[in-house]
C-alpha positions as CSV (number, residue, x, y, z in Angstrom):
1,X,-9.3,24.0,-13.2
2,X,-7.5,24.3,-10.2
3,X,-4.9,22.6,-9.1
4,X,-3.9,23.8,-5.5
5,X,-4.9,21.9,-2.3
6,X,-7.1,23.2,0.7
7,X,-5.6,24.8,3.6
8,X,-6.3,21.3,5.5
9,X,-4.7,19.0,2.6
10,X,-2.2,21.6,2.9
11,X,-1.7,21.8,6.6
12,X,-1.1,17.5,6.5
13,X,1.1,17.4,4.1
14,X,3.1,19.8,5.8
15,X,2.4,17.8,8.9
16,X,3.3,14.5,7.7
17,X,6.8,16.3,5.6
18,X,7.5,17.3,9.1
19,X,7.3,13.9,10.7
20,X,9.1,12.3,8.1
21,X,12.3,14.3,8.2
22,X,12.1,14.6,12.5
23,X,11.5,10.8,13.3
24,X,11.2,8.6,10.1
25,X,14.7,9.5,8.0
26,X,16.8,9.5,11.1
27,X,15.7,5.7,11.5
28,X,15.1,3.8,8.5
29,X,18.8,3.4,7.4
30,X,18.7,1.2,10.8
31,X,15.4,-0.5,10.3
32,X,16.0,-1.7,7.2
33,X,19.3,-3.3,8.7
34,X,17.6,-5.0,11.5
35,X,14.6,-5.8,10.6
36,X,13.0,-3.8,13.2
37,X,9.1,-3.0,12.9
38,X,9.3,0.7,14.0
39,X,5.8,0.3,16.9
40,X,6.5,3.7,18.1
41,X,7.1,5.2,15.1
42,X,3.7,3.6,14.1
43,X,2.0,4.8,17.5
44,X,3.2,8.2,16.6
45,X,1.5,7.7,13.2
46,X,-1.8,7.1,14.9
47,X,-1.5,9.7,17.1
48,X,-1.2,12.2,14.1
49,X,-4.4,10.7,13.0
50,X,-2.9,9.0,9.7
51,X,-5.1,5.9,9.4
52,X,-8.5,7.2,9.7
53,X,-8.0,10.3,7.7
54,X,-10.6,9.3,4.9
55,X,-13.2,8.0,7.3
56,X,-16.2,9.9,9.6
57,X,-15.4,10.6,12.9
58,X,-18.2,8.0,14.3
59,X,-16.0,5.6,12.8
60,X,-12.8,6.3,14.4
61,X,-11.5,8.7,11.2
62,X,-10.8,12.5,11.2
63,X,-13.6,13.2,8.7
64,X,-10.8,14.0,5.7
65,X,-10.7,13.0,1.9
66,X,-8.6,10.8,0.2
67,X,-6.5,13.2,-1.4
68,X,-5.2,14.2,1.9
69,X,-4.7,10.6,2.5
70,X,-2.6,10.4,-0.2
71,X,-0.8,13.2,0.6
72,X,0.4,11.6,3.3
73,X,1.3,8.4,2.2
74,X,3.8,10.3,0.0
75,X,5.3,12.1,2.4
76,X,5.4,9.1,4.9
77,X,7.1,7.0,1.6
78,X,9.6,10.0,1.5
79,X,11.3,8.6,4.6
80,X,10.5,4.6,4.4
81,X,8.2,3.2,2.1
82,X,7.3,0.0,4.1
83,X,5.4,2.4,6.6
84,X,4.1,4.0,3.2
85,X,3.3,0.6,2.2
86,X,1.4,0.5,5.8
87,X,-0.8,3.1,5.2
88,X,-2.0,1.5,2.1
89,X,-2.5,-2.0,3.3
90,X,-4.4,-0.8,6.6
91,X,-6.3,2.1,5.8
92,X,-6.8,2.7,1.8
93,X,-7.8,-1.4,1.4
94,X,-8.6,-3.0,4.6
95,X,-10.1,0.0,6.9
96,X,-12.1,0.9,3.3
97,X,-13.5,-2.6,3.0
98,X,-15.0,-2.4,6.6
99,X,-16.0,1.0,6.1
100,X,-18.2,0.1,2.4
101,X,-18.7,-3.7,3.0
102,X,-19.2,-4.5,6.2
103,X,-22.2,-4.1,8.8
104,X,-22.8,-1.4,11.6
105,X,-21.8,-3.6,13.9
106,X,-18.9,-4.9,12.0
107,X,-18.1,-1.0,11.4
108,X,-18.0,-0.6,15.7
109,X,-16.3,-3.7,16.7
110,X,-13.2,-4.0,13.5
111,X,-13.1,-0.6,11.7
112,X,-13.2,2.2,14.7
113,X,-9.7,0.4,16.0
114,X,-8.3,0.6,12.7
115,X,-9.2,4.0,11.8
116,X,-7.7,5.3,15.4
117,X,-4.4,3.4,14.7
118,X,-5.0,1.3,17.8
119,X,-5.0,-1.9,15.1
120,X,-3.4,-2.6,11.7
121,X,-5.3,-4.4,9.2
122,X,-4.0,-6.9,6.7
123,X,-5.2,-7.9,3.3
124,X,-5.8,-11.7,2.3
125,X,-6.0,-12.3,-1.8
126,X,-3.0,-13.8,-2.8
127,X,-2.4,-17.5,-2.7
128,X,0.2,-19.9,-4.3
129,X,-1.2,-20.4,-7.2
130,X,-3.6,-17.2,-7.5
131,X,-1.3,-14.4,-7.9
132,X,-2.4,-11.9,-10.9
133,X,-5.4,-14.6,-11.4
134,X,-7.0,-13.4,-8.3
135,X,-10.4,-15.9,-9.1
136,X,-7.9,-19.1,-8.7
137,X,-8.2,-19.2,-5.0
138,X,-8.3,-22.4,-3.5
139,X,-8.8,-21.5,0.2
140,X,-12.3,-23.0,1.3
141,X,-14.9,-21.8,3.2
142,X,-18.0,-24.0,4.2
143,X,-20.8,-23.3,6.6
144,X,-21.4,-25.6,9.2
145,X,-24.7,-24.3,11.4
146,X,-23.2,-20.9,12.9
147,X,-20.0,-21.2,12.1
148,X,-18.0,-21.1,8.8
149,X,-14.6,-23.3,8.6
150,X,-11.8,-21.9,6.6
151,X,-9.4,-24.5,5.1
152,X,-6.5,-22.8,2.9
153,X,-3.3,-21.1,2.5
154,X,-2.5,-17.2,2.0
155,X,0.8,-16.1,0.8
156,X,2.8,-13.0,0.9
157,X,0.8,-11.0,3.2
158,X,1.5,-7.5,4.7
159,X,0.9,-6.3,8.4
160,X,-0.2,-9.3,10.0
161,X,2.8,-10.4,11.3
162,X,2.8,-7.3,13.5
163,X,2.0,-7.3,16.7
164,X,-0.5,-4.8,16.4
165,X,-2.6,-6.4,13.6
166,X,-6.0,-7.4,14.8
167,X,-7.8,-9.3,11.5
168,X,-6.9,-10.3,7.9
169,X,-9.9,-10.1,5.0
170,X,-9.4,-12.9,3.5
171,X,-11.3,-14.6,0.1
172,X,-12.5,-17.9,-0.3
173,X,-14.5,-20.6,-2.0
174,X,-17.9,-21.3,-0.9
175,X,-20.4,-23.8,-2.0
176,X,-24.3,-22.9,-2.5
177,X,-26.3,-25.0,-1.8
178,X,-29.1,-23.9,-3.9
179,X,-27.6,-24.4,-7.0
180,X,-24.1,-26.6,-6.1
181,X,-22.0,-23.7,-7.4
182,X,-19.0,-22.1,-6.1
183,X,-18.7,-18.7,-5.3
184,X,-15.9,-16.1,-3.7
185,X,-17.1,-14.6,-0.5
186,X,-14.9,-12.5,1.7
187,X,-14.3,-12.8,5.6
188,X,-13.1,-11.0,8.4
189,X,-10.4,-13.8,10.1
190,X,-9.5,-11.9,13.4
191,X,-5.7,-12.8,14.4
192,X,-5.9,-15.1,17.3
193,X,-8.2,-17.5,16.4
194,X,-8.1,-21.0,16.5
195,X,-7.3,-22.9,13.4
196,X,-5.3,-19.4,11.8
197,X,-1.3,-19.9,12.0
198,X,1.1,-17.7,10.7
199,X,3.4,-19.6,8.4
200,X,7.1,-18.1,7.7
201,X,7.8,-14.5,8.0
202,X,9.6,-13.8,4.2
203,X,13.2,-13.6,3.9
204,X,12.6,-10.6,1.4
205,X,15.4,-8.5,-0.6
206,X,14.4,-5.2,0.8
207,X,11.2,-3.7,3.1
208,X,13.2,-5.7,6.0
209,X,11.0,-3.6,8.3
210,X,7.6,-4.6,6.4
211,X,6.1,-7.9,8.1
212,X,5.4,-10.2,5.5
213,X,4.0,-13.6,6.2
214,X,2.0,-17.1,5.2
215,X,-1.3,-17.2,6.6
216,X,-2.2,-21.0,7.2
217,X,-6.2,-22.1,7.6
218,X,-6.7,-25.2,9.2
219,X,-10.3,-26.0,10.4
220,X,-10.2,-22.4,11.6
221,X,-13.7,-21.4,12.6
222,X,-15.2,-18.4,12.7
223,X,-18.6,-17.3,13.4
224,X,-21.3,-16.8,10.4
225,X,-21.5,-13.1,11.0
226,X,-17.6,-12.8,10.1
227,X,-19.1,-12.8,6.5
228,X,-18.3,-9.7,5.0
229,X,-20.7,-8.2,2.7
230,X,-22.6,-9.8,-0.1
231,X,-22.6,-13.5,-0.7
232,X,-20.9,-14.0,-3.7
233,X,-19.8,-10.6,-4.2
234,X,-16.5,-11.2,-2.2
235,X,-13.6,-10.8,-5.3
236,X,-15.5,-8.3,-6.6
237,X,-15.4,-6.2,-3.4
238,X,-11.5,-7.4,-2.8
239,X,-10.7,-5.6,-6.7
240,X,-13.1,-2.8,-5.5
241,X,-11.3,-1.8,-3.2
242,X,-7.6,-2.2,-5.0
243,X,-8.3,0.7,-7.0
244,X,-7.4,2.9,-4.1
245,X,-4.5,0.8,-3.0
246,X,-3.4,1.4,-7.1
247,X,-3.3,5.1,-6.5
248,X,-2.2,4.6,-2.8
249,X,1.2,3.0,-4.4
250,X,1.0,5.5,-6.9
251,X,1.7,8.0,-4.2
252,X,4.3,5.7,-2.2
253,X,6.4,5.4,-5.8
254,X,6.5,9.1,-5.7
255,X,7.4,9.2,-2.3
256,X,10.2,7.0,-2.7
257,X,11.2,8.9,-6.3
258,X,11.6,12.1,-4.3
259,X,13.5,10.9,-1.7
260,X,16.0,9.3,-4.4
261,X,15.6,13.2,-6.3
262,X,16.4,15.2,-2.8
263,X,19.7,12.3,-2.5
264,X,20.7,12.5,-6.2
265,X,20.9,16.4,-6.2
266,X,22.7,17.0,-3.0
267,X,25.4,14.6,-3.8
268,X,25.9,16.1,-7.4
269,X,26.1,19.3,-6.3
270,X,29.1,18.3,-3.5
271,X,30.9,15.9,-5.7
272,X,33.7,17.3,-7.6
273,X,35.3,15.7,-10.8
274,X,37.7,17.3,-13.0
275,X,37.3,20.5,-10.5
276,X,33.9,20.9,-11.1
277,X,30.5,19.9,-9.4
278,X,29.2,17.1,-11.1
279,X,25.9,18.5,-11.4
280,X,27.6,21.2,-14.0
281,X,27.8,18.2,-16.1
282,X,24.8,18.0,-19.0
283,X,25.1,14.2,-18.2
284,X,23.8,14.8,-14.8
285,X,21.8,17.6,-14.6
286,X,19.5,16.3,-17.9
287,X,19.6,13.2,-15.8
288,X,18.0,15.0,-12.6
289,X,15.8,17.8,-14.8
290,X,14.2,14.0,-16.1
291,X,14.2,12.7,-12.4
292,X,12.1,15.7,-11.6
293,X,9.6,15.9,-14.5
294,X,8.4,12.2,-13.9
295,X,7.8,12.4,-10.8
296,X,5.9,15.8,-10.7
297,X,3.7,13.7,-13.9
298,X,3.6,10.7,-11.2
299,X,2.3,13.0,-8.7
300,X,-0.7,14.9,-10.8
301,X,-2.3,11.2,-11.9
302,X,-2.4,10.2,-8.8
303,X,-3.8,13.0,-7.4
304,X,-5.9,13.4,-10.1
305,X,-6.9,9.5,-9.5
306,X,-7.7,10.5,-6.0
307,X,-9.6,13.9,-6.7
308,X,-11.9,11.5,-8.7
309,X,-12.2,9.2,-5.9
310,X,-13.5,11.9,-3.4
311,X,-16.2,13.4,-5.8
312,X,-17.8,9.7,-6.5
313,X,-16.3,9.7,-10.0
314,X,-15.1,6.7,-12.1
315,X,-11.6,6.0,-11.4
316,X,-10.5,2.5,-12.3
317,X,-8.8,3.6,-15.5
318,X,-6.6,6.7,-13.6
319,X,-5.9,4.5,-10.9
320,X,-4.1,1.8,-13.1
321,X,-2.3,4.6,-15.0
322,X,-1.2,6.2,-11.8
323,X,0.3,2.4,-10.2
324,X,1.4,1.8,-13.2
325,X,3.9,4.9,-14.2
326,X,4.6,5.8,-11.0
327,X,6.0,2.2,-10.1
328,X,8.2,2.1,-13.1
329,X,9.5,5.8,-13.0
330,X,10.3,5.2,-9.2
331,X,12.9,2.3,-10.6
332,X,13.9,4.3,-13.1
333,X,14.3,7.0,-10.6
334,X,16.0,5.1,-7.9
335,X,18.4,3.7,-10.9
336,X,19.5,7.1,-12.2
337,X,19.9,8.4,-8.5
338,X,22.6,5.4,-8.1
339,X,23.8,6.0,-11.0
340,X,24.3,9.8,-10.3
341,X,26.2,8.6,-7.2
342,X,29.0,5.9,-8.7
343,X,30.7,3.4,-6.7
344,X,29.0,4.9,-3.4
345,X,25.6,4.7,-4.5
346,X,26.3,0.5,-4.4
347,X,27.5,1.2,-0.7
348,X,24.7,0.1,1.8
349,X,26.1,3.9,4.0
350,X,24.3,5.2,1.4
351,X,20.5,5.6,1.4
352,X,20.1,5.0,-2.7
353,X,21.0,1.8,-2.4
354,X,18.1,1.3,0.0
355,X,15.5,3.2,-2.6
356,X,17.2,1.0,-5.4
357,X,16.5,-2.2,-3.6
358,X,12.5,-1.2,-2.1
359,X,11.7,0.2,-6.1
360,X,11.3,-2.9,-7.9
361,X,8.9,-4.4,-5.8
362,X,6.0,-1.3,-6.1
363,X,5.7,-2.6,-10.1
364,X,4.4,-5.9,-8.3
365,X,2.1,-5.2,-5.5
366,X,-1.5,-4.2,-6.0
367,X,-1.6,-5.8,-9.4
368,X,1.5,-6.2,-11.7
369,X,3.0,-4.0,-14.5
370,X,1.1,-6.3,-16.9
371,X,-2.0,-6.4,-15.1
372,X,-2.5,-2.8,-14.9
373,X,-2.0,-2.5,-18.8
374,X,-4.6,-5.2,-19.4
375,X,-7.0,-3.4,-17.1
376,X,-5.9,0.0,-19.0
377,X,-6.2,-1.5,-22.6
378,X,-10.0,-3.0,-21.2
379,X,-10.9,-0.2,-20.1
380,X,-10.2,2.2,-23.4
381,X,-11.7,-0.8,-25.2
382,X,-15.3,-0.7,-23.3
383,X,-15.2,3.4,-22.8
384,X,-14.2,3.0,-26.7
């Protein structure tokens, strides 16, 4: 068994560590202030190749694997995690939809953007009352000749209030009219078009830089060959492809984890009490040595999750362990690391109180704490 990575895997994480610490930390105290959403920092992204590192090179991609993918989510994660957070959204769930779902033709005209950066991608699932129960959605879509017209409400969705987002997959209910029965089918909405609205932009408690938004259907029409994939099959593809974006915030937990680590032990070793570094404290130290096991444990499931991934393997049940304890040690993480600091760590000057306040959510996204133990416990139960 071995565990090393390839020269290339090797070469982007190096890459991406690089970026991070040159352009990425120097901002994201300010971001997260402001609000800003960092285009150039996002342009700079693409030009590095980031969102098309899994996909062929017809299709826009550099012809990589999805460990080197998330390899770089990490690292990106290490310095903000909302541009993490991007990375997952556009490339690991909505750029991977395209690419196994959709059409050639679909592939030309909405994944070859995506996978060059030029476009961001956003993911439609959740609604206001179809959260965990992803099968609840009430957003409607009914054919009429060649057009479908979409009639529903999305909530809490990432990227599209960017200016750079081109589409949003969205689910939605369908009739058929052979049998009268409803199914789920999934659609490519492009941003732009008539009928789609964005509702309010989220007032959120961290990610200030992360565009999070309503996405309102009102007699919006698209045309029929917006279907994407399978009739029928349209949850089904949506979970599909959330078992990468599982491992994808597997990898932006330990991003974030790290960053709190690198923080925690920099300040213990310059902070004095009773004339002594605090780090020469067992109380500390243990703390850190703990900080630093998890997250190296973090890191080898979702690697591991991802390996699978790349060599066509089953994956469902390593990518729910990987979301799932990475999500919760990041908050455990981020808590010791502001813990480690005292008073200051509660300061906003200091950037643990930032990784405190962006942890929580990572136990929510992509499937909650409790989902991802009732996929695990199904899972041992139907391998069992």
């Amino acid at each position: 068994m071995d565990f090393r990575l390839t020269e290339e895997q090797e070469m982007i994480r190096k890459m991406c560590h690089e970026f991070t610490d040159d352009v990425i930390m120097p901002r994201a105290e300010q971001m997260d202030k402001t609000g800003e959403y960092p285009y150039d920092i996002i342009e700079q992204m693409a030009e590095l190749g980031l969102m098309g590192i899994p996909f062929p090179e017809e299709y826009g991609g550099s012809g990589g694997d999805w460990v080197s993918m998330h390899l770089a989510i990490e690292e990106i994660s290490r310095g903000d995690c909302t541009l993490g957070a991007l990375l997952d959204v556009t490339t690991s769930v909505v750029a991977q939809e395209l690419y196994v779902f959709s059409t050639e033709e679909q592939k030309k005209k909405w994944l070859i953007p995506i996978a060059k950066g030029e476009a961001i991608g956003a993911f439609g699932l959740t609604e206001p009352d179809a959260g965990s129960d992803a099968g609840a959605t009430k957003t409607t879509a009914a054919l009429d000749g060649d057009e479908w017209v979409i009639n529903g409400t999305k909530q809490f969705i990432t990227n599209i209030g960017l200016d750079n987002a081109s589409l949003v997959i969205i689910t939605a209910r369908c009739r058929r009219s052979e049998d009268g029965k409803d199914i789920i089918n999934t659609f490519i909405v492009p941003k732009g078009t008539s009928g789609f609205t964005l509702g309010k932009r989220y007032d959120k408690m961290g990610w200030m830089s992360s565009a999070t938004n309503e996405c309102i259907f009102e007699n919006c029409r698209i045309p029929r060959d917006y279907l994407l994939g399978e009739e029928g099959r349209g949850l089904a593809q949506h979970l599909a492809v959330l078992d990468t974006g599982r491992i994808s915030v597997g990898a932006v937990s330990v991003g974030l984890a790290q960053a709190c680590l690198e923080a925690a032990l920099s300040y213990a070793q310059q902070r004095y009490q009773f004339g002594k570094p605090i780090y020469s404290y067992q109380g500390v130290s243990f703390k850190i040595a703990d900080m630093a096991m998890n997250i190296e444990l973090a890191r080898n499931i979702y690697l591991k999750a991802a390996w699978l991934k790349d060599n066509n393997l089953p994956h469902t049940l390593e990518s729910s362990y990987a979301k799932l304890f990475a999500s919760e040690m990041a908050e455990r993480v981020a808590s010791d690391a502001l813990q480690i600091h005292g008073g200051y760590g509660y300061m906003n000057e200091y950037p643990v109180s930032r990784y405190y306040k962006g942890a929580k959510l990572l136990q929510i996204v992509e499937g909650t704490s409790e989902i991802q133990r009732l996929v695990i416990s199904r899972n041992l139960l139907n391998n069992g």
